[in-house]
N, C-alpha and C positions, 0 to 999 in steps of 0.2 A: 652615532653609527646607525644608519638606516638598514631595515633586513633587507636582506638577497632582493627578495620573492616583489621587490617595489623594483628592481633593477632588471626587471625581466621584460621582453619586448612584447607584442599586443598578441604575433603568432602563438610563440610559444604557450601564454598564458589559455589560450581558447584552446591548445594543444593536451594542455591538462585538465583544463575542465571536460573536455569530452571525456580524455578516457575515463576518469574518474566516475564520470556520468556515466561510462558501460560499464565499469565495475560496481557501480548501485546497483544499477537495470539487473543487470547479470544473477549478482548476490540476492535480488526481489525474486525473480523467474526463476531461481536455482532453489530459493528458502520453500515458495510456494508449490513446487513440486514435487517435493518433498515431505509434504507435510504427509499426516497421516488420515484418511477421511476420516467422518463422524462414525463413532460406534453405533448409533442409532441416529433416526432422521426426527425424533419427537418434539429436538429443541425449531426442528425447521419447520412441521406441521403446528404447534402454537403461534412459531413468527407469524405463516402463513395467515392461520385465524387471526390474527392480529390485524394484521394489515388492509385484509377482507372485510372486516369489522367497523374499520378505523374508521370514524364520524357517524356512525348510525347512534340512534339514540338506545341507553340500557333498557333494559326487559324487565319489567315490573314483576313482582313478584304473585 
């Protein structure tokens, strides 16, 4: 017994992947703006020095 989903025509098939694919998109754009911001921005000002930093050589003591 072969499944359904192999008896399905090539339309159809790209029929469900799109929507499926805007029910991700959608459920992405809907989680992310939702979210709730940072309490504080401190963990983004050390990413920042970080980054800014990133390949100079340490500071001797």
């Amino acid at each position: 017994m072969v499944p359904s989903f192999h008896n399905a025509d090539r339309p159809t098939h790209r029929r469900v992947m799109a929507i499926g694919l805007l029910f991700c998109a959608a459920f992405v754009i809907i989680s992310f703006s939702l979210r709730t911001p940072p309490e504080s921005d401190r963990v983004l000002v050390k990413a920042d020095k970080l980054v800014r930093t990133a390949g100079q050589a340490q500071k001797a003591n």
